[in-house]
N, CA, C and O atoms as a Maestro MAE file, in Angstrom:
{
 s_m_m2io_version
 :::
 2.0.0
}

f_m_ct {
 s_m_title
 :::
 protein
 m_atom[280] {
  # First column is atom index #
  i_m_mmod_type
  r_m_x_coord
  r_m_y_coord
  r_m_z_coord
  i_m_residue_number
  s_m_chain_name
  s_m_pdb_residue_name
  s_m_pdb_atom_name
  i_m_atomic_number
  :::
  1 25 12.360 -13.587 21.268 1 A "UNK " " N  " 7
  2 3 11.751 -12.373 20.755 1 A "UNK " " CA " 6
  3 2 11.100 -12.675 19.401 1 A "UNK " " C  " 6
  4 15 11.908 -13.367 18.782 1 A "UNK " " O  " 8
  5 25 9.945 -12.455 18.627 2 A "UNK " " N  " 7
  6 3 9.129 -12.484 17.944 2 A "UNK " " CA " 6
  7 2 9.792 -11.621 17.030 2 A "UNK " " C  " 6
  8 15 10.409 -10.599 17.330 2 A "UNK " " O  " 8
  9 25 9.556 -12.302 15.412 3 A "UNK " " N  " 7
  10 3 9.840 -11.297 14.578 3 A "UNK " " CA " 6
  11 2 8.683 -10.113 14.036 3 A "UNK " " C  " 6
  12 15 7.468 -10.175 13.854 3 A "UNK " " O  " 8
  13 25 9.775 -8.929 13.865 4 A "UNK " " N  " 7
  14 3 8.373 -7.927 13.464 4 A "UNK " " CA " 6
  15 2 8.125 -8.094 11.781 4 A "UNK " " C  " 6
  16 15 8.930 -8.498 10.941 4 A "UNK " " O  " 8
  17 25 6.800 -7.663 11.609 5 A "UNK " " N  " 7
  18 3 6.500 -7.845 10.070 5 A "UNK " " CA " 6
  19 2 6.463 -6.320 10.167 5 A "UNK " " C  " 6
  20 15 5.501 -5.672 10.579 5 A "UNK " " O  " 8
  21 25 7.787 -5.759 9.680 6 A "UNK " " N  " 7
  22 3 7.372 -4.308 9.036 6 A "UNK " " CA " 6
  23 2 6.560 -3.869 7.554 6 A "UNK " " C  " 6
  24 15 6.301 -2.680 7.368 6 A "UNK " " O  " 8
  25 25 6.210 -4.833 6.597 7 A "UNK " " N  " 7
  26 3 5.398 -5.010 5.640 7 A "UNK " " CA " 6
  27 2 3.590 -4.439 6.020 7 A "UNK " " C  " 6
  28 15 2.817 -3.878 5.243 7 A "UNK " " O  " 8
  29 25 3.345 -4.858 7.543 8 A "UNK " " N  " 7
  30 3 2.016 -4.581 7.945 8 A "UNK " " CA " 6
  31 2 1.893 -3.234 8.537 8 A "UNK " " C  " 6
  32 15 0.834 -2.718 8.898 8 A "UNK " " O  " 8
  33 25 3.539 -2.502 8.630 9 A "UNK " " N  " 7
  34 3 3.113 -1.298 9.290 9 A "UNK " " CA " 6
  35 2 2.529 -0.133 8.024 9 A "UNK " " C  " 6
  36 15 2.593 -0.345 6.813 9 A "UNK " " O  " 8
  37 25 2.013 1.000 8.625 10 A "UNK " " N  " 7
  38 3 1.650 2.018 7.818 10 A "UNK " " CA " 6
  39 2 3.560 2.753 7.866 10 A "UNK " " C  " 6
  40 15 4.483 2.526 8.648 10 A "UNK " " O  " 8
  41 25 3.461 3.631 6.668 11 A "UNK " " N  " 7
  42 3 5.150 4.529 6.916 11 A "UNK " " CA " 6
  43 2 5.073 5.256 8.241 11 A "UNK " " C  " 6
  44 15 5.956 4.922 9.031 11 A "UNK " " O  " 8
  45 25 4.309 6.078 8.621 12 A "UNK " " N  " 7
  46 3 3.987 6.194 9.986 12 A "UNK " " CA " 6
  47 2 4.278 5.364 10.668 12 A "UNK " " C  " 6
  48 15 5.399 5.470 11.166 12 A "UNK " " O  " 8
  49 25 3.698 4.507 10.926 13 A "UNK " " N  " 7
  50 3 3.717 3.331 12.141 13 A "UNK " " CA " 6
  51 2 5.511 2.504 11.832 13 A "UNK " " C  " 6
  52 15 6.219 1.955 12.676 13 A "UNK " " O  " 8
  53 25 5.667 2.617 11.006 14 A "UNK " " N  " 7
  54 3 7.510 2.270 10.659 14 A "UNK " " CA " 6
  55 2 8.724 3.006 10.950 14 A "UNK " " C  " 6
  56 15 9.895 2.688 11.161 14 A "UNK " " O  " 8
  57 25 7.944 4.307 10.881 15 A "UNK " " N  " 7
  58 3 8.946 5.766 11.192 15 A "UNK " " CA " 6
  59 2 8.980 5.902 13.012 15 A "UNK " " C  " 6
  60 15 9.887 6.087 13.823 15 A "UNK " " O  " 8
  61 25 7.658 5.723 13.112 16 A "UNK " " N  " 7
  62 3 7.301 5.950 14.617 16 A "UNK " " CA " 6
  63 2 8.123 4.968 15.454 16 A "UNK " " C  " 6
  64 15 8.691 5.312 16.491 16 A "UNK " " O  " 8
  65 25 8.169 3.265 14.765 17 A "UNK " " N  " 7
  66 3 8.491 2.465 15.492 17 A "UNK " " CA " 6
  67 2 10.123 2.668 15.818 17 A "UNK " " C  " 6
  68 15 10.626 2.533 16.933 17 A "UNK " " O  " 8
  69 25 10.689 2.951 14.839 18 A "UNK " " N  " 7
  70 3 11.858 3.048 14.313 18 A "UNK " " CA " 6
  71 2 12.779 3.844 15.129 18 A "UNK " " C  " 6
  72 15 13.926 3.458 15.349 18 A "UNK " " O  " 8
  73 25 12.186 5.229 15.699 19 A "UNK " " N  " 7
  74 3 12.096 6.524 16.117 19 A "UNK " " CA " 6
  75 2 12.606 5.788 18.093 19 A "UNK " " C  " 6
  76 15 13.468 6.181 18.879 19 A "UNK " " O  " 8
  77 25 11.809 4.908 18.175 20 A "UNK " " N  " 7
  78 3 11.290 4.224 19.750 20 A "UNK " " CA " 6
  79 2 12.140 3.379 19.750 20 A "UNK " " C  " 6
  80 15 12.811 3.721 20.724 20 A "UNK " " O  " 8
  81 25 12.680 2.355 19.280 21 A "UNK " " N  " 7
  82 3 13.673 1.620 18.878 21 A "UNK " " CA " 6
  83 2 15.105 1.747 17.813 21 A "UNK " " C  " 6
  84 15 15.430 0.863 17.021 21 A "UNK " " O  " 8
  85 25 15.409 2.281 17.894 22 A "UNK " " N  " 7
  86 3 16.881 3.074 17.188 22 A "UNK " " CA " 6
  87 2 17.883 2.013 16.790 22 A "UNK " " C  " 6
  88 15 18.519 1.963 15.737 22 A "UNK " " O  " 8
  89 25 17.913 1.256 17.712 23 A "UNK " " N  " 7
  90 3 19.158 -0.200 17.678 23 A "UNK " " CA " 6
  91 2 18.696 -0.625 16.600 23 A "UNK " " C  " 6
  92 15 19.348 -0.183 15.654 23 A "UNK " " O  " 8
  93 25 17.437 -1.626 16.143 24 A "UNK " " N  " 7
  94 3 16.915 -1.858 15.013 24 A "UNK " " CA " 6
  95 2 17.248 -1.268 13.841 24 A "UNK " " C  " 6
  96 15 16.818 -0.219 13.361 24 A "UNK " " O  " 8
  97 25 18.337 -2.304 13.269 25 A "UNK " " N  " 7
  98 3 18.629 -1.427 12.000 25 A "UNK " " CA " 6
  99 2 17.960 -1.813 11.009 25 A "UNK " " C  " 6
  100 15 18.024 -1.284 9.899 25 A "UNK " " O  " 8
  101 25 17.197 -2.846 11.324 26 A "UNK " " N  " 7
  102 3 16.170 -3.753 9.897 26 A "UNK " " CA " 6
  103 2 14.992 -2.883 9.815 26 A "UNK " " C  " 6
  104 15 14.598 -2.398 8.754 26 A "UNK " " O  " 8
  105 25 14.262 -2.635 11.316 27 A "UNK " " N  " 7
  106 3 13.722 -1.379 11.354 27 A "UNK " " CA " 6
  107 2 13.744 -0.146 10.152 27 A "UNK " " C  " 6
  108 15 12.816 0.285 9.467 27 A "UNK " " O  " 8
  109 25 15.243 0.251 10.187 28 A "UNK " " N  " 7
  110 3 15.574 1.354 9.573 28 A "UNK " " CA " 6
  111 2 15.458 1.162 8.187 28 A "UNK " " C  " 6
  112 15 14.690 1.812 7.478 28 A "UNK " " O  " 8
  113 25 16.414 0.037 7.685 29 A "UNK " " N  " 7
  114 3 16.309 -0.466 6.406 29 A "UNK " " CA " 6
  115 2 15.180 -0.371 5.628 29 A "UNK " " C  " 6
  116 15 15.068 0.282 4.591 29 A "UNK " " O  " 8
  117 25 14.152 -1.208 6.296 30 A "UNK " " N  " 7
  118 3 12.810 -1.422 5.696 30 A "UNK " " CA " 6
  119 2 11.901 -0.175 5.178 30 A "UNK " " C  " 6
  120 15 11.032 -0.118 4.308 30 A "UNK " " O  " 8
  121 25 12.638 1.142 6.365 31 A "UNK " " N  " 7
  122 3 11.825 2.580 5.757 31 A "UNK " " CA " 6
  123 2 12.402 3.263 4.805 31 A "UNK " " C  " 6
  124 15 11.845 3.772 3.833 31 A "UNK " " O  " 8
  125 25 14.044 3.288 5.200 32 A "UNK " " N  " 7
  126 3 14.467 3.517 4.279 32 A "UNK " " CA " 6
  127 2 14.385 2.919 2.462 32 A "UNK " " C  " 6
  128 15 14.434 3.648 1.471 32 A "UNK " " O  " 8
  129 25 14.280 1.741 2.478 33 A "UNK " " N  " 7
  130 3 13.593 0.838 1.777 33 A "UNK " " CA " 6
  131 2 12.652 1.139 0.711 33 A "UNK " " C  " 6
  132 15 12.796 1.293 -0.501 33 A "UNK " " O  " 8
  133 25 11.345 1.195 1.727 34 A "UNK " " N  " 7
  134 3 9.869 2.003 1.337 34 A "UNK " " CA " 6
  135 2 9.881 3.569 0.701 34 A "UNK " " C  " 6
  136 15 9.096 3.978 -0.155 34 A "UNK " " O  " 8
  137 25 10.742 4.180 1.204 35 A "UNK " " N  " 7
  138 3 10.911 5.605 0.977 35 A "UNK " " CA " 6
  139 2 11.456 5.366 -0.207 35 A "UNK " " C  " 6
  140 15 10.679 5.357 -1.162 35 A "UNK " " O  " 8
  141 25 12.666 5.156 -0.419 36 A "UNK " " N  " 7
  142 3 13.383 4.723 -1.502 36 A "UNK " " CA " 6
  143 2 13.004 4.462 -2.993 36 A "UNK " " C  " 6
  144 15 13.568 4.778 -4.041 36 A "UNK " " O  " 8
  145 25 11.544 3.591 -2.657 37 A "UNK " " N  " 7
  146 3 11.240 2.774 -3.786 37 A "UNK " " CA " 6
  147 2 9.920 3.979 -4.263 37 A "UNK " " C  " 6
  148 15 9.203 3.651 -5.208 37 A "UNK " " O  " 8
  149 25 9.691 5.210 -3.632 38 A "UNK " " N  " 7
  150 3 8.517 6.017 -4.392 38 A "UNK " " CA " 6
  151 2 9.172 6.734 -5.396 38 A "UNK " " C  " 6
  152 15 10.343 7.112 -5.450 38 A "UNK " " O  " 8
  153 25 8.141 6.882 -6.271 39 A "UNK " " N  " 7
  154 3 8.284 7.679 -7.478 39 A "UNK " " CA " 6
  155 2 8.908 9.419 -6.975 39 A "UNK " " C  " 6
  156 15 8.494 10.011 -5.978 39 A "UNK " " O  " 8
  157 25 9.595 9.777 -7.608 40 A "UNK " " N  " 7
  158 3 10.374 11.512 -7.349 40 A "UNK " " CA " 6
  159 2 9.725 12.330 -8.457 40 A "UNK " " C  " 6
  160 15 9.854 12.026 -9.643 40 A "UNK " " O  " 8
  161 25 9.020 13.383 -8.030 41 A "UNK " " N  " 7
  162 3 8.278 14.267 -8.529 41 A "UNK " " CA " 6
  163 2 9.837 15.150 -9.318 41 A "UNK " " C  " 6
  164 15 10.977 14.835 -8.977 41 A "UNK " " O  " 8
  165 25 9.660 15.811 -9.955 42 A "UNK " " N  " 7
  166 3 11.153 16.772 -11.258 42 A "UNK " " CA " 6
  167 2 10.161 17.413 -10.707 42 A "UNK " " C  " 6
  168 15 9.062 16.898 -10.496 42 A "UNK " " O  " 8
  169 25 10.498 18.703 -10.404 43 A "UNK " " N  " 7
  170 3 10.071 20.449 -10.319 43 A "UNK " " CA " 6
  171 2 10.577 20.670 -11.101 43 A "UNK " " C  " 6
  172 15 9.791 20.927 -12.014 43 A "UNK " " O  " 8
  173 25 11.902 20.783 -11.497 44 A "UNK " " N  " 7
  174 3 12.657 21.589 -12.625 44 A "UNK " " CA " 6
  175 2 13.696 21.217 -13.011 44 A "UNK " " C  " 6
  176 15 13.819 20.007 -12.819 44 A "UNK " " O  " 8
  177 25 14.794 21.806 -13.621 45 A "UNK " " N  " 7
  178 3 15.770 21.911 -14.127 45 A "UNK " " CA " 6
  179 2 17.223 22.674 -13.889 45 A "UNK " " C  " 6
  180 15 16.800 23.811 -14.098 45 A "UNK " " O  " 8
  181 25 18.190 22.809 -13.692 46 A "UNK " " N  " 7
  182 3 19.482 23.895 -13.413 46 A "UNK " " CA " 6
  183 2 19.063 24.582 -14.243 46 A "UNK " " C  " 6
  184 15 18.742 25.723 -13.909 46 A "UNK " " O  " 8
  185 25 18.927 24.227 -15.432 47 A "UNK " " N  " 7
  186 3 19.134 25.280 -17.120 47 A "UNK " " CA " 6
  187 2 17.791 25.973 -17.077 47 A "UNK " " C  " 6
  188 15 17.561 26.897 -17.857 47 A "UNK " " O  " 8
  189 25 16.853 25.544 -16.158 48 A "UNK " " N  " 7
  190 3 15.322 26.500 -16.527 48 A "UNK " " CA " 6
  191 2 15.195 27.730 -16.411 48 A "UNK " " C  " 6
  192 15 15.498 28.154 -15.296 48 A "UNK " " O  " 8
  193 25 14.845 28.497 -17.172 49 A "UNK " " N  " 7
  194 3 15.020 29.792 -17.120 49 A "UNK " " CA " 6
  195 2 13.838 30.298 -15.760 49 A "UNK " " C  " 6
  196 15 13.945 31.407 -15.235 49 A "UNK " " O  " 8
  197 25 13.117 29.628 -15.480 50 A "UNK " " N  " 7
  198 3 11.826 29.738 -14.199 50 A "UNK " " CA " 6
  199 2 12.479 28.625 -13.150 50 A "UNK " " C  " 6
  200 15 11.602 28.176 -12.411 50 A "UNK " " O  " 8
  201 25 13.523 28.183 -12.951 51 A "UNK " " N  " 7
  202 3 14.072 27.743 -12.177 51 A "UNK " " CA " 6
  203 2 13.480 28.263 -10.523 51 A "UNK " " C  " 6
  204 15 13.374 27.423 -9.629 51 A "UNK " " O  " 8
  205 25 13.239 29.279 -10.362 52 A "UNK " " N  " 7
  206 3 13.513 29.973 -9.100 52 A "UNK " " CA " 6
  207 2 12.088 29.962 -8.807 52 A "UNK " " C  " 6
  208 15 11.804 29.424 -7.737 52 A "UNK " " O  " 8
  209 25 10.982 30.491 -9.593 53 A "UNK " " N  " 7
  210 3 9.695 30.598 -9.151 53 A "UNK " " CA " 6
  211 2 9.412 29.464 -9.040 53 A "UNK " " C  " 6
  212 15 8.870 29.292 -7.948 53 A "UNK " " O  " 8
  213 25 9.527 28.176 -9.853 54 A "UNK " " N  " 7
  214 3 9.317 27.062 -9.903 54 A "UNK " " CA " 6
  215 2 9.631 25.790 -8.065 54 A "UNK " " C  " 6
  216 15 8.953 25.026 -7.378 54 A "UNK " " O  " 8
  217 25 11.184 26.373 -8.091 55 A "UNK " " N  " 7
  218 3 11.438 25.984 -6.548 55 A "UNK " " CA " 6
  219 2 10.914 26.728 -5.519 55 A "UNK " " C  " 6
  220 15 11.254 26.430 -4.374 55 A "UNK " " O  " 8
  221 25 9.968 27.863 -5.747 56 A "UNK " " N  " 7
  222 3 9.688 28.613 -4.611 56 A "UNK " " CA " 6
  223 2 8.788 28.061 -4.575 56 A "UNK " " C  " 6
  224 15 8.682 27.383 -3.553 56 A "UNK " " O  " 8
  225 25 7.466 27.960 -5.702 57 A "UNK " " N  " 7
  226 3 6.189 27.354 -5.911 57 A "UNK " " CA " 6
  227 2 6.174 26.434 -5.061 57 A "UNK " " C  " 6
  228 15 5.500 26.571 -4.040 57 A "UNK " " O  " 8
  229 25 6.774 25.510 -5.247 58 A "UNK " " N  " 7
  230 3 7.318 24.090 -4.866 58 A "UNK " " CA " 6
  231 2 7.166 24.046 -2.730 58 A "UNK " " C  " 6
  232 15 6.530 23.402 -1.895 58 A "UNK " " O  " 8
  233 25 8.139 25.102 -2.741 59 A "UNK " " N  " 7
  234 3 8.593 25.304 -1.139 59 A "UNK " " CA " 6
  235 2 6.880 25.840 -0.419 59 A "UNK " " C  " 6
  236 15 6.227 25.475 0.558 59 A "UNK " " O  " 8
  237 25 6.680 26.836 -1.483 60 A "UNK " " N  " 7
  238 3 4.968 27.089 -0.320 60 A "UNK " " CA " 6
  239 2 4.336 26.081 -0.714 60 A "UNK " " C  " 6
  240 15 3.830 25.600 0.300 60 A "UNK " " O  " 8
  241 25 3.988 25.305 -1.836 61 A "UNK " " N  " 7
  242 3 3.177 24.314 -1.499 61 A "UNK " " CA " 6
  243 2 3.432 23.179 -0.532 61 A "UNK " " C  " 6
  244 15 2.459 22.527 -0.155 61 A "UNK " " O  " 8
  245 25 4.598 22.888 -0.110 62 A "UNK " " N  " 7
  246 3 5.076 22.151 0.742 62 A "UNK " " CA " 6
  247 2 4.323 22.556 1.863 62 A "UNK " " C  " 6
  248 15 3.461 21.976 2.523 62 A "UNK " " O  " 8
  249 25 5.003 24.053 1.963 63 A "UNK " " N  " 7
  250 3 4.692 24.940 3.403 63 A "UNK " " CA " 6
  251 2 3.032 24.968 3.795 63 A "UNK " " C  " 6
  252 15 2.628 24.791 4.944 63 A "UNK " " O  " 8
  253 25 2.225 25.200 2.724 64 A "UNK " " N  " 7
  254 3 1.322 25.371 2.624 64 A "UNK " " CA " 6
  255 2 0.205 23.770 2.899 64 A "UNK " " C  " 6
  256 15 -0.959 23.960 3.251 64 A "UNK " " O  " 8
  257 25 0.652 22.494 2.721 65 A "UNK " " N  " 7
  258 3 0.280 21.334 2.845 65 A "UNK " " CA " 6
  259 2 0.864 20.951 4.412 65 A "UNK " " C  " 6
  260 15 0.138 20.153 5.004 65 A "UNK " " O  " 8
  261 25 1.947 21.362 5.084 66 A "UNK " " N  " 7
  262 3 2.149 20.767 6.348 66 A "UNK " " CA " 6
  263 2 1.404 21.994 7.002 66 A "UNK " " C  " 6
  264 15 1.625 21.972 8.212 66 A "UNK " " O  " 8
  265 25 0.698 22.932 6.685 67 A "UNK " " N  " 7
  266 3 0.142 23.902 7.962 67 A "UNK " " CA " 6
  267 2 -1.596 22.540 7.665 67 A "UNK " " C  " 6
  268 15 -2.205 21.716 8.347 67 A "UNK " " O  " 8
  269 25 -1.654 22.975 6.567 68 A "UNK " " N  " 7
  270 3 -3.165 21.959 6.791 68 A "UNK " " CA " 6
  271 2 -3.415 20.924 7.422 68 A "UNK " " C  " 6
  272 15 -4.527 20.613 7.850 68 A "UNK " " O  " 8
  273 25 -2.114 20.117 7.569 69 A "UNK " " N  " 7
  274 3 -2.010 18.839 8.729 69 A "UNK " " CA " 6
  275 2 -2.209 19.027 9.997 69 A "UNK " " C  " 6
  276 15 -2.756 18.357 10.873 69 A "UNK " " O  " 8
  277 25 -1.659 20.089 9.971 70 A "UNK " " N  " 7
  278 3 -1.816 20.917 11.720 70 A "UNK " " CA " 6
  279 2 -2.909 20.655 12.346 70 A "UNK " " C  " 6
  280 15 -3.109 21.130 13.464 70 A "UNK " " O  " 8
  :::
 }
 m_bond[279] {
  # First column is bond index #
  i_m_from
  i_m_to
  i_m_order
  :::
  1 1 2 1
  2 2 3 1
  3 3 4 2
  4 3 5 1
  5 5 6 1
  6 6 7 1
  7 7 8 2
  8 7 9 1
  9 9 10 1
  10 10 11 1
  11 11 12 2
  12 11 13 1
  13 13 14 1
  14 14 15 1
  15 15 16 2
  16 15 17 1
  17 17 18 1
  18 18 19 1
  19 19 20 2
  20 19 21 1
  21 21 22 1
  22 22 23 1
  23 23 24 2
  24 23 25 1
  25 25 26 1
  26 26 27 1
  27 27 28 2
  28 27 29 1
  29 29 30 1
  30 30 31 1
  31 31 32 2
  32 31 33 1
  33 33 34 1
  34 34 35 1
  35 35 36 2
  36 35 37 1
  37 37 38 1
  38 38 39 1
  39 39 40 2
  40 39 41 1
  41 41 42 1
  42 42 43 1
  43 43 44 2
  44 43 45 1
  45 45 46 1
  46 46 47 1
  47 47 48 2
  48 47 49 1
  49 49 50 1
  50 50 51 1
  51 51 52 2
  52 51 53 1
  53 53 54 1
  54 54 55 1
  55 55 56 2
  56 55 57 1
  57 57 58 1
  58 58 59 1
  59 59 60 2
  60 59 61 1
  61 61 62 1
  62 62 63 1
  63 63 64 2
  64 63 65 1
  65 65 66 1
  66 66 67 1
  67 67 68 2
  68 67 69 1
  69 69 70 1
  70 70 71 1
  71 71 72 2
  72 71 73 1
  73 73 74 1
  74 74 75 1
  75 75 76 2
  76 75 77 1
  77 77 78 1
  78 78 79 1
  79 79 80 2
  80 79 81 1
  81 81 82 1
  82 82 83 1
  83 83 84 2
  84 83 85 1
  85 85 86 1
  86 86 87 1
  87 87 88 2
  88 87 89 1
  89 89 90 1
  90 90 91 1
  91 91 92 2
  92 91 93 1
  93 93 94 1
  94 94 95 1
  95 95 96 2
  96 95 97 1
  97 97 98 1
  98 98 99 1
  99 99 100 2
  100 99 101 1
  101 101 102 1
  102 102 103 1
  103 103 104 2
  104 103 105 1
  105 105 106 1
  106 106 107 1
  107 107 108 2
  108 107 109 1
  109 109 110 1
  110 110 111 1
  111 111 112 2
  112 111 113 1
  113 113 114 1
  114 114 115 1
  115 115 116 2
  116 115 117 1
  117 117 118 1
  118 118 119 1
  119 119 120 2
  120 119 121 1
  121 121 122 1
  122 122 123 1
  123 123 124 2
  124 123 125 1
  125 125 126 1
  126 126 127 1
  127 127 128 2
  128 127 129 1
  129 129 130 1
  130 130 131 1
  131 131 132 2
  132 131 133 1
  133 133 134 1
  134 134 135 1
  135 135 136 2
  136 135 137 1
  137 137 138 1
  138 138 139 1
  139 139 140 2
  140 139 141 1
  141 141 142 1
  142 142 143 1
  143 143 144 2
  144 143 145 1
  145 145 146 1
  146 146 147 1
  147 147 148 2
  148 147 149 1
  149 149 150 1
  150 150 151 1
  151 151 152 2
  152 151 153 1
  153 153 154 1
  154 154 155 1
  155 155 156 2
  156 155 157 1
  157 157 158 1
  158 158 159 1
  159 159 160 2
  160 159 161 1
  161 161 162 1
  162 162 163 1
  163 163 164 2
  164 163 165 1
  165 165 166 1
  166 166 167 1
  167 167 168 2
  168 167 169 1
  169 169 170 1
  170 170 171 1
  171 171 172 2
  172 171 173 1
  173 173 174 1
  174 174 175 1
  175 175 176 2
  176 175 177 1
  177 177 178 1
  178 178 179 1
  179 179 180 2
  180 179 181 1
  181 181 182 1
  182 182 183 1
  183 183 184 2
  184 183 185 1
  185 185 186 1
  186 186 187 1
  187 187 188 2
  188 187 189 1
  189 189 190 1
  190 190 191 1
  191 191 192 2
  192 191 193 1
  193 193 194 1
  194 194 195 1
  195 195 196 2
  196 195 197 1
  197 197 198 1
  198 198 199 1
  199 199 200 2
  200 199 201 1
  201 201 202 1
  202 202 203 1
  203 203 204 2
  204 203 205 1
  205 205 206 1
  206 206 207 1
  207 207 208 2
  208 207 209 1
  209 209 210 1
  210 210 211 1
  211 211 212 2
  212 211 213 1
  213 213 214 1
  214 214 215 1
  215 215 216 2
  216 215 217 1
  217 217 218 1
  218 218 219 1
  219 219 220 2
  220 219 221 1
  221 221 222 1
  222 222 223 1
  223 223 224 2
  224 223 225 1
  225 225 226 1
  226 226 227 1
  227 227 228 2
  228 227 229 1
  229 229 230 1
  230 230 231 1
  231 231 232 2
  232 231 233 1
  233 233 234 1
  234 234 235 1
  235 235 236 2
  236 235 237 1
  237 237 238 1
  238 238 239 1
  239 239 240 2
  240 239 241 1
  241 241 242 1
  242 242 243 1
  243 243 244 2
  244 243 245 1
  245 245 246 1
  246 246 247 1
  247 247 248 2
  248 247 249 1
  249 249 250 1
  250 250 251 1
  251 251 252 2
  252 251 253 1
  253 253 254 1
  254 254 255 1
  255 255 256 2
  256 255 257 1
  257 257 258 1
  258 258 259 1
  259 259 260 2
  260 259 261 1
  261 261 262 1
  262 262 263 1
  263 263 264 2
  264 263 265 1
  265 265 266 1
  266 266 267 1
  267 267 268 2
  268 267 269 1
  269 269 270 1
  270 270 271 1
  271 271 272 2
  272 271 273 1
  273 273 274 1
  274 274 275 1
  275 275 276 2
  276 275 277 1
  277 277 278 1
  278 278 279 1
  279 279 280 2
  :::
 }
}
């Protein structure tokens, strides 16, 4: 069996593969990996006094970016 270069996949094409092949735990590793290593956006704070609009903001723009993928 040939080794895979998960380095050449897109995160897509790693998630997808991953998804199709389950046993593959290097598979898994490698996305988990990739995922791992991106930068984490801060929305906010516990102590913020806008705590709440701030995580809602947050939730429709989410909501609002996976309908446009559609």
């Amino acid at each position: 069996m040939s080794e895979i270069n998960y380095t050449v996949m897109s995160d897509q094409e790693l998630r997808q593969y991953f998804l199709e092949h389950r046993q593959d735990k290097s598979a898994l590793r490698a996305y988990l990996d990739r995922v791992g290593d991106r930068p984490r956006h801060i929305i906010t704070t516990v102590d913020d006094p806008d705590f709440e609009a701030k995580i809602g903001a947050a939730v429709s723009g989410q909501l609002k970016a996976g309908d446009e993928r559609d």
